[in-house]
C-alpha positions as CSV (number, residue, x, y, z in Angstrom):
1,X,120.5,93.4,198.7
2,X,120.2,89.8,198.2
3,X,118.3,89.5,194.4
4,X,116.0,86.6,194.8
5,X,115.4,84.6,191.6
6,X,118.2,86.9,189.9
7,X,120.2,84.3,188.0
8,X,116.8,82.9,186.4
9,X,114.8,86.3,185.5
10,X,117.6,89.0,184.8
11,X,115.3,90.6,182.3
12,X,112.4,90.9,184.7
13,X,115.0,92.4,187.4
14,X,116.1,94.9,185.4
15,X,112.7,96.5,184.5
16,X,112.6,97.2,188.4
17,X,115.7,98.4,188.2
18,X,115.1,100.9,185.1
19,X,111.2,102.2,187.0
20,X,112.5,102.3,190.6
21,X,114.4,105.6,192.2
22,X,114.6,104.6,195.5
23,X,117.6,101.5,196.2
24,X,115.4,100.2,199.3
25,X,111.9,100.5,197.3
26,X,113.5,98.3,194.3
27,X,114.5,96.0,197.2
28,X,110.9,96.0,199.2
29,X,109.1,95.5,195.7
30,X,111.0,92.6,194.5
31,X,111.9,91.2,197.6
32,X,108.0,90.7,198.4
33,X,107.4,89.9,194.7
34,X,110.4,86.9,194.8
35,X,108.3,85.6,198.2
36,X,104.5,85.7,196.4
37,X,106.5,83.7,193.9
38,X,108.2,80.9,196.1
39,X,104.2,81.1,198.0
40,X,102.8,80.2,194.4
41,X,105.3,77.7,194.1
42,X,104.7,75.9,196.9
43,X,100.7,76.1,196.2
44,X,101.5,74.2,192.7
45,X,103.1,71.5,194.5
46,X,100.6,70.6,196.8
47,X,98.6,68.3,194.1
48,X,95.7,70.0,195.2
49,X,94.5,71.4,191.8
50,X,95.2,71.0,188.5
51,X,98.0,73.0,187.3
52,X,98.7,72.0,183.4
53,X,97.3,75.6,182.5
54,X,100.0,77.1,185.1
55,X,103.4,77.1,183.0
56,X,105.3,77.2,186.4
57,X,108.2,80.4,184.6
58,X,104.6,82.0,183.8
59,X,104.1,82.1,187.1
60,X,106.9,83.0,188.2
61,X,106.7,86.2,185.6
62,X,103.6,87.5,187.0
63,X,104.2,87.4,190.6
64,X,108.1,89.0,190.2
65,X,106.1,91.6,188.1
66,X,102.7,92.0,189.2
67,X,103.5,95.2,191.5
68,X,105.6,97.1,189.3
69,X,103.3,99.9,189.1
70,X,104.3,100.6,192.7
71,X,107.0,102.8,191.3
72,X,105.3,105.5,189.6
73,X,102.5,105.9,192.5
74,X,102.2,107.4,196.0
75,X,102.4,105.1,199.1
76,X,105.8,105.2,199.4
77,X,107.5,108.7,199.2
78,X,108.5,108.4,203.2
79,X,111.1,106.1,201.3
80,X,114.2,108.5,200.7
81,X,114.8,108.3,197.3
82,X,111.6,107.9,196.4
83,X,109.5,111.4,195.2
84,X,105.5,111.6,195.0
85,X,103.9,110.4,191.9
86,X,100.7,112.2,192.0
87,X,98.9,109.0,191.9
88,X,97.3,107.3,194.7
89,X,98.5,104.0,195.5
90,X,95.5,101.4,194.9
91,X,96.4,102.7,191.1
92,X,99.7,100.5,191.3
93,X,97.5,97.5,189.3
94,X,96.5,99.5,186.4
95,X,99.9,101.5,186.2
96,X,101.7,98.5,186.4
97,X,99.2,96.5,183.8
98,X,100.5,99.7,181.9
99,X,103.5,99.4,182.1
100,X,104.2,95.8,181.4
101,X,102.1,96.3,177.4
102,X,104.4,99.1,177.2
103,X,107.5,96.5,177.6
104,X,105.8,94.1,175.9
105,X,104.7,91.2,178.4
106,X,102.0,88.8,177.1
107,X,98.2,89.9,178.7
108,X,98.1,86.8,181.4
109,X,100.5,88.6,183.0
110,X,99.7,92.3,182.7
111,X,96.2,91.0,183.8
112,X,97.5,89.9,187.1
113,X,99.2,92.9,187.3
114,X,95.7,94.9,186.7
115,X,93.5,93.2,189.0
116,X,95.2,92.0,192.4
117,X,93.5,93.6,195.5
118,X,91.8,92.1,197.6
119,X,89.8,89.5,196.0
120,X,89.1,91.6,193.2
121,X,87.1,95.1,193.0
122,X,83.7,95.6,191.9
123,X,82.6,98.8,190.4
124,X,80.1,98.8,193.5
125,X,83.2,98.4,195.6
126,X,85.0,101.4,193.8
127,X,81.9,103.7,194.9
128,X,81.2,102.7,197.9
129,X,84.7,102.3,199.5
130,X,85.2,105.8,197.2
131,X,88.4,104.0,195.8
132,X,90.4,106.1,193.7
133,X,90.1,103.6,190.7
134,X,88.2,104.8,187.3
135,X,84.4,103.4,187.6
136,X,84.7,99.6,186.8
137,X,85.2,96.0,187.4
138,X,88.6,94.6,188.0
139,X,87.2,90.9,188.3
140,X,90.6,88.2,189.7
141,X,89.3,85.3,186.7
142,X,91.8,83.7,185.4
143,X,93.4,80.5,187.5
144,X,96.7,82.7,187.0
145,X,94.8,85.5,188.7
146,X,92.9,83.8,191.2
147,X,96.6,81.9,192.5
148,X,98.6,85.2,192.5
149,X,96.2,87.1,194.2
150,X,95.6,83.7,196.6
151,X,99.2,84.2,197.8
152,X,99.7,88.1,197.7
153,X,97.7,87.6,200.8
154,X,100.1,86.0,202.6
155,X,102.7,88.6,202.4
156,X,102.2,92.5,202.8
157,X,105.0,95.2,201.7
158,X,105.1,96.1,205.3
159,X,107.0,93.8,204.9
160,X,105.2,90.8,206.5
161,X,103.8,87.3,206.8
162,X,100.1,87.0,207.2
163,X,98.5,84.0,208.9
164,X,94.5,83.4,207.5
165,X,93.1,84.9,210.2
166,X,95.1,88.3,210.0
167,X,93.8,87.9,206.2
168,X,89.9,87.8,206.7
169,X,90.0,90.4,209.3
170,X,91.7,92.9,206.3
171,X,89.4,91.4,204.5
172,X,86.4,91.6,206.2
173,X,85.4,95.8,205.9
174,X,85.4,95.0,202.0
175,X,81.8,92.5,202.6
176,X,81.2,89.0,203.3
177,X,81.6,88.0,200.1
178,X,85.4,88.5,199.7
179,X,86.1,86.8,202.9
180,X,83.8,83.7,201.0
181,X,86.1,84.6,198.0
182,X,89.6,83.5,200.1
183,X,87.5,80.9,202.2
184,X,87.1,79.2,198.8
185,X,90.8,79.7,197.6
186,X,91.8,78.1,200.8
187,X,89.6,75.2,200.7
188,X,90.9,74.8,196.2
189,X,94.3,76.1,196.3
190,X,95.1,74.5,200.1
191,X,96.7,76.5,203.1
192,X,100.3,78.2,202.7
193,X,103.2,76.7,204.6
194,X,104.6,80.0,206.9
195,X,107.1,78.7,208.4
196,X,109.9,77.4,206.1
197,X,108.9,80.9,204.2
198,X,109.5,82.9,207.4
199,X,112.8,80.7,207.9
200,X,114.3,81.6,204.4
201,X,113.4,85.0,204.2
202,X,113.9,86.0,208.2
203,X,117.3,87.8,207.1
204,X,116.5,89.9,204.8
205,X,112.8,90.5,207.0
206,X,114.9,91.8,209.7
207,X,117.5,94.0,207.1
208,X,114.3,95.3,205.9
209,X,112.6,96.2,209.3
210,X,116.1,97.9,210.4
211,X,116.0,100.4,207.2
212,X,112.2,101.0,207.6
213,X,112.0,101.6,211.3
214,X,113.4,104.8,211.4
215,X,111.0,106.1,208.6
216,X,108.5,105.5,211.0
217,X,105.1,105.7,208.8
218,X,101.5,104.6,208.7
219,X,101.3,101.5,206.2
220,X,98.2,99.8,206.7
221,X,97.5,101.4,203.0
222,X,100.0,98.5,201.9
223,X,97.6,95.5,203.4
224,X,95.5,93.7,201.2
């Protein structure tokens, strides 16, 4: 398994390591949290907004930890190694928000880790789309947020690259006013260079296909 961004974040590797029971989970998880992070990366670079507020190993923390909570829910027990949790996937945020007070990470990083879907979740949304959340708000605010959640977009746990297009039409059974929500962060945060991504990352994209194939399971669950 090749450990992106090992060497620099050991400690944040290693909480993976303790909360995941499946080898090729712990390697889809931070695998696809190491690309959100070279995607945010990227984003800060682009001198299209101001990023003095955006400590860039802050940002590095949240997106390598902002799906942690993807261990200790359902969505993945077709994985072997991996049992059922008991908890439906979309719960991943707030688990995860759980678990990083529990190790002691500072709140602008559990609260990327608590609100990241979609564009954010209203407590309308949780009703109507009869989400499995308890009955609030889970508002993406902070510029941390709003970036992280910008470039979890671009990349699904499937695992794969996803142009704008692919995004609104995810986006669009949530309303109208989610696809204005990522209209907006393209037009602020500027558009996401794909291809020297896909270039860097097309290994370990085809390593990951070849173990998941076989397994053969619906994952559209994992999009958005």
């Amino acid at each position: 398994m090749p450990y992106f961004y090992q060497d620099q974040y050991p400690q944040e590797l290693a909480l993976h390591q303790r909360y995941a029971q499946s080898p090729i989970l712990l390697e889809l998880v931070w695998s696809h949290s190491c690309i959100l992070a070279d995607i945010c990366l990227q984003l800060m670079q682009s001198g299209l907004f101001e990023t003095a507020q955006l400590p860039t190993s802050l940002v590095i923390q949240a997106c390598l930890l902002h799906d942690t909570g993807v261990y200790l829910c359902d969505g993945f027990e077709w994985i072997p190694g991996q049992p059922s949790m008991g908890r439906p996937y979309i719960q991943h945020m707030i688990v995860g928000a759980w678990i990083l007070l529990k190790e002691g990470y500072s709140g602008p990083i559990v609260q990327v880790a608590y609100a990241h879907k979609a564009t954010g979740i209203t407590e309308a949304d949780v009703t109507k789309f009869a989400m499995q959340l308890p009955l609030q708000s889970y508002p993406v605010t902070s510029l941390l947020q709003q970036l992280v959640c910008y470039a979890s977009k671009h990349h699904s746990k499937v695992p794969k690259f996803r142009t704008p297009a692919e995004i609104v039409q995810s986006l669009e059974k949530y309303g109208p006013e989610k696809v204005a929500q990522f209209a907006h962060w393209y037009e602020f945060f500027g558009p996401v260079k794909l291809e020297p991504l896909q270039e860097k990352y097309q290994l370990w994209h085809a390593s990951m296909h070849t173990q998941l194939a076989p397994l053969q399971t619906d994952t559209t669950h994992l999009i958005v």
